[in-house]
N, C-alpha and C positions, 0 to 999 in steps of 0.2 A: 751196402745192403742193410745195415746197420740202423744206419739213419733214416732211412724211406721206411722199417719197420715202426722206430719210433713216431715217426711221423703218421702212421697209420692206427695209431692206438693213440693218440692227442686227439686223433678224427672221432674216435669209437663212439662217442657219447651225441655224436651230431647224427640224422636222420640220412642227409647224403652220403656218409662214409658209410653205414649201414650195408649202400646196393653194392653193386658189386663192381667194384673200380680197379683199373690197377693201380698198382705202384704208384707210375707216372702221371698218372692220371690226379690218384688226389694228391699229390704232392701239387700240382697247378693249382688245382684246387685251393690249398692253401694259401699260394702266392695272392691268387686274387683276392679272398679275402683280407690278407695283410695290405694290400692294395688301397680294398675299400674302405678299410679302419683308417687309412691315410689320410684318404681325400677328405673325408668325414670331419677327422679332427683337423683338417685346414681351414674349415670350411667354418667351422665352429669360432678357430679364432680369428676370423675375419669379421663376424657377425656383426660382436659389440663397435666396434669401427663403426659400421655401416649402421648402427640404429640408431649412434649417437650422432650423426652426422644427418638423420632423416627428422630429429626433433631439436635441432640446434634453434634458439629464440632466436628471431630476429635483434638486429642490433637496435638502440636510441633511437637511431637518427631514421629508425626507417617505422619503426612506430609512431615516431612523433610524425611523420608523414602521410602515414596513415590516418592517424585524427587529424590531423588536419586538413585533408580529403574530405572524412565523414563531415566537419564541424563546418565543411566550403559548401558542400549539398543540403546540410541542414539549413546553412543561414539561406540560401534560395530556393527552400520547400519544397525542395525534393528529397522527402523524407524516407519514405521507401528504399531508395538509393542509397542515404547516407546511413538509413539502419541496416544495411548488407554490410555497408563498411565496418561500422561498429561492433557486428556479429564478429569479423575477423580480428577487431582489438581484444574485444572481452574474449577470444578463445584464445587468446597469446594469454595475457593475464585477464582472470576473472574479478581481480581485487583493483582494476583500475577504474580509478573513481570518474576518470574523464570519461571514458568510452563507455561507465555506465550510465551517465547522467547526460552522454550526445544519446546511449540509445534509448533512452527512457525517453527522455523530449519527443524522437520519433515517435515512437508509439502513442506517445500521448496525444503528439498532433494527429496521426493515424486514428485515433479515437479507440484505441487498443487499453483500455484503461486499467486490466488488472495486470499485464506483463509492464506497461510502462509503471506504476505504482512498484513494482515488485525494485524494479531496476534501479529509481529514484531513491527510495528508502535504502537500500543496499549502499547507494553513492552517495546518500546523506551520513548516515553509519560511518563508512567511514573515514569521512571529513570532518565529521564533530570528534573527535576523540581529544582535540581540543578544548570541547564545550561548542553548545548550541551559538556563541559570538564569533564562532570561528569559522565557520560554514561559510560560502558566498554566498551573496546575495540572489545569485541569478539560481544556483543549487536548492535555495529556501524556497523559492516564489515557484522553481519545478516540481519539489517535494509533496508542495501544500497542494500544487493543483492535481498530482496523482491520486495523492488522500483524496481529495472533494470527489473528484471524475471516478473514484472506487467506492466512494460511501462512506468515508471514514472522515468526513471535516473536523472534527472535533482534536485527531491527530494532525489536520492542516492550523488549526488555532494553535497549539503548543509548538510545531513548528517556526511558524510566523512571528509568536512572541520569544522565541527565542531568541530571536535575532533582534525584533524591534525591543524589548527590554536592554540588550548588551548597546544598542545603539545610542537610546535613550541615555543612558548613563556620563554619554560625550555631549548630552544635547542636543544630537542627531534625531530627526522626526521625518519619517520617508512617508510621504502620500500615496504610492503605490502598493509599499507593505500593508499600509489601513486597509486601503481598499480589499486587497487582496486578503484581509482580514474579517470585511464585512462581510464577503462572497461564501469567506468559509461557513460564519453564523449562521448566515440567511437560509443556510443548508440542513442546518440541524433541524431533525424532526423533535415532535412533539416530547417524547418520552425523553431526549436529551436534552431540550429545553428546561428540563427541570434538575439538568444535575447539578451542584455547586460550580463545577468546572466550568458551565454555561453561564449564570449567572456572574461570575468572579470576572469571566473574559466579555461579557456582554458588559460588565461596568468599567471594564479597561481601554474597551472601544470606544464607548461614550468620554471618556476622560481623554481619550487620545486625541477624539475631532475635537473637543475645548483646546487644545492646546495647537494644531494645526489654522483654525479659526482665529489661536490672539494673534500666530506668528503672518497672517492673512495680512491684517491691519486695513481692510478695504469696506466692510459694510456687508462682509458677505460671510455665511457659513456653508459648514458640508450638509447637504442630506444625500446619504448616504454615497454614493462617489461624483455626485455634482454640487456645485455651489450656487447657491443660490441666498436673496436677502438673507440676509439674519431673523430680521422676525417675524418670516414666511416660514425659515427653517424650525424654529421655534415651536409658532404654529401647528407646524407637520407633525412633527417629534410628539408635542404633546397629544396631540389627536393619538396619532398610530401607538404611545404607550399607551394612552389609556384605552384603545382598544383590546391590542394586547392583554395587559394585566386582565380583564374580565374575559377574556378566555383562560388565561391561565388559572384564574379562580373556577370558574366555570367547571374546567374540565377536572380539576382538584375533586370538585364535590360530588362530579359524576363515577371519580374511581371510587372514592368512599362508598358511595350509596349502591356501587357495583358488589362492591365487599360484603356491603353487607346483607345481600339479596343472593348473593353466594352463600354466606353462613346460615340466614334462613332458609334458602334451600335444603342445607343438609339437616336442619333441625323438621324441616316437612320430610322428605325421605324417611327420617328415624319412625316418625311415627305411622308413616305409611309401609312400610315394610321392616323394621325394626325388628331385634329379638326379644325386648324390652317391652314389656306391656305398659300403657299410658294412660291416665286419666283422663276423661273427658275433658276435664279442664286444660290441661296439658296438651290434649289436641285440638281445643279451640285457640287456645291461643297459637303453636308454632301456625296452624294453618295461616291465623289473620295476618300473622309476621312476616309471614312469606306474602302475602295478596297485598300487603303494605307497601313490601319491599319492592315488589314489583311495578308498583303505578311511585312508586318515591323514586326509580331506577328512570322510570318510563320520561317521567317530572323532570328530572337531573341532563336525560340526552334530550332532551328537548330545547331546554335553556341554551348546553354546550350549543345546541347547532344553531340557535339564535345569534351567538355571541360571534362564530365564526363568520353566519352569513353581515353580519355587520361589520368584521372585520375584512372579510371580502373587498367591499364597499369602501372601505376607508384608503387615500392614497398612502403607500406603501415606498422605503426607500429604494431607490434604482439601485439594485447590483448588476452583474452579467450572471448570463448561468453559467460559467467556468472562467477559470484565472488565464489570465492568456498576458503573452509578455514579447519584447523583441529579441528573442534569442539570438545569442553570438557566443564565438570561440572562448575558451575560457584564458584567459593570461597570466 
C-alpha cells in the first residue's frame, strides 16, 4: 500500500493523476508511460543508422559510369538527356569539374547561355589552379564560348590566351584556338574596343596569323578563319584597318565634342536659372557656347555615321557568330 501511495504523489504534478483514479489504475498508468519513454529511445538510436545509410555517396566506379553515360548522350546531341545525367553527378559532388563542364556544354549547345557560362567558369576555376596552361584544351574553347554566348568576350580573349601563350612557349601554334580567338574580338562592342586589353589582344591576333601564315609555306594567308592568297589577304586587312581606324577616330571625337556640349549645357542652365546673377556678357557668351556645342556635337555624329556606313560597305573578316567545337569525353 506503501508503494501505489508513493506512486501516486510522483503522478501529483501531471494533469491525469489530478482526475480521480485509483490506485490501480495509475499505477498502469505509469507502466505505460515507462513503456513509451522505451520505444522512443529505441527508436532514437536507430535513427542515425538509417540516415547515414540514406546519403551514403555512391562509389568510383559508379560515378565514373555515370559520366560516362552523360558524356555518351553529349557526344550524339542529345543534350537534354545527358544534362539530366549531369544534374545527378553535380548533386553527388558540386566541385566535379567533369560533370560541370559535360553540363555546361549541354546548355550551351541548348542555347541556355547564362546557366551554361555559370557551369563552364566554375569548371574552369577549378582546373586552372594550376595556371591558365593547365586547363584542357577542350575546357578553354567551352569556357571562351560561354563568355561570348553571355556577353563577356573579352573574359573569352584572357581565356584563350591563356592557354595559347603556355602553348606558344613549346612552339605549339593551334589554328582553332585563333580562330576561336578572332570570334571572341569580333564580339567586342564599341566602348571595349577602346580598352588597352582590346588593343594589346587585337595586336596579339594579328602577330599570331603572321606566324600560322610562315608555318603555312603555300602562297596563302588567314583572313580571318579562311585562307586565302596572301596579297588578297593583305589587301583585305589593309582596306578593313583603315576603315576601322576612322571610325575609331571618328567616334573619339564625337565623345569629346559630347562632353563638351554636356559642360556648356550646365554653363547655359546656370545662367538661366542660377542663383548667381550674370552679366550680359557672360550670358552672351555661355548661351553661344552651348548653340556651338550643339551644331559642333551635331557636325561630330554625322561624320561617325559616315565613317560606319563606309565601313558597312567595306568586306569584313569571316568569323561564326559563336565558338562551336567537336566535343567528346574528357580522358
Amino acid at each position: 500500500m506503501r508503494t501505489i501511495c508513493v506512486l501516486l504523489l510522483m503522478l501529483g504534478c501531471c494533469q491525469l493523476a489530478l482526475a480521480q483514479l485509483t490506485p490501480e489504475e495509475a499505477y498502469q498508468k505509469l507502466q505505460e508511460r515507462e513503456k513509451e519513454r522505451a520505444a522512443a529511445g529505441a527508436a532514437a538510436a536507430t535513427q542515425p543508422v538509417a540516415a547515414s545509410e540514406a546519403v551514403a555517396r555512391p562509389s568510383g566506379l559508379a560515378v565514373g559510369k555515370l559520366l560516362h553515360q552523360g558524356w555518351e548522350a553529349l557526344s550524339e546531341k542529345r543534350y537534354a538527356e545527358a544534362s539530366t545525367v549531369f544534374d545527378k553527378a553535380v548533386a553527388i559532388d558540386a566541385s566535379d569539374a567533369n560533370a560541370l563542364q559535360g553540363r555546361g556544354i549541354c546548355k550551351y549547345e541548348l542555347k541556355q547561355a547564362k546557366p551554361a557560362d555559370k557551369d563552364l567558369q566554375h569548371a574552369y576555376e577549378l582546373s586552372a589552379t594550376g595556371g591558365p596552361g593547365k586547363v584542357s584544351r577542350q575546357l578553354v574553347i567551352a569556357a571562351a564560348g560561354g563568355s561570348v554566348a553571355s556577353g563577356n568576350p573579352m573574359r573569352a580573349v584572357k581565356v584563350l590566351r591563356g592557354l595559347m601563350e603556355s602553348m606558344e612557349q613549346d612552339s605549339r601554334f593551334d589554328e582553332e584556338l585563333q580562330n576561336d580567338l578572332g570570334i571572341a574580338l569580333s564580339h567586342a562592342n564599341p566602348q571595349t574596343k577602346k580598352l588597352p586589353l582590346f588593343e594589346e589582344s587585337l595586336k596579339y591576333y594579328m602577330e599570331y596569323d603572321k606566324k600560322l601564315n610562315a608555318q603555312r609555306k603555300d602562297g596563302s594567308a588567314r583572313w580571318g578563319t579562311h585562307w586565302i592568297p596572301t596579297s588578297e589577304a593583305r589587301e583585305k586587312w589593309k582596306t578593313y584597318e583603315g576603315a576601322s581606324d576612322r571610325v575609331a577616330q571618328a567616334a573619339t571625337i564625337a565623345d569629346h565634342v559630347t562632353l563638351a556640349r554636356v559642360h556648356a549645357y550646365d554653363n547655359y542652365l546656370e545662367i538661366k536659372g542660377g542663383l548667381r546673377l550674370h552679366s550680359d556678357a557672360e550670358i552672351y557668351q555661355f548661351t553661344n557656347e552651348y548653340k556651338r556645342a550643339l551644331l559642333d556635337e551635331a557636325a561630330a555624329n554625322k561624320q561617325l555615321n559616315k565613317m560606319l556606313e563606309k565601313l558597312a560597305k567595306v568586306d569584313k573578316p569571316p568569323f561564326p557568330d559563336s565558338i562551336e567545337h567537336d566535343w567528346s569525353e574528357p580522358r
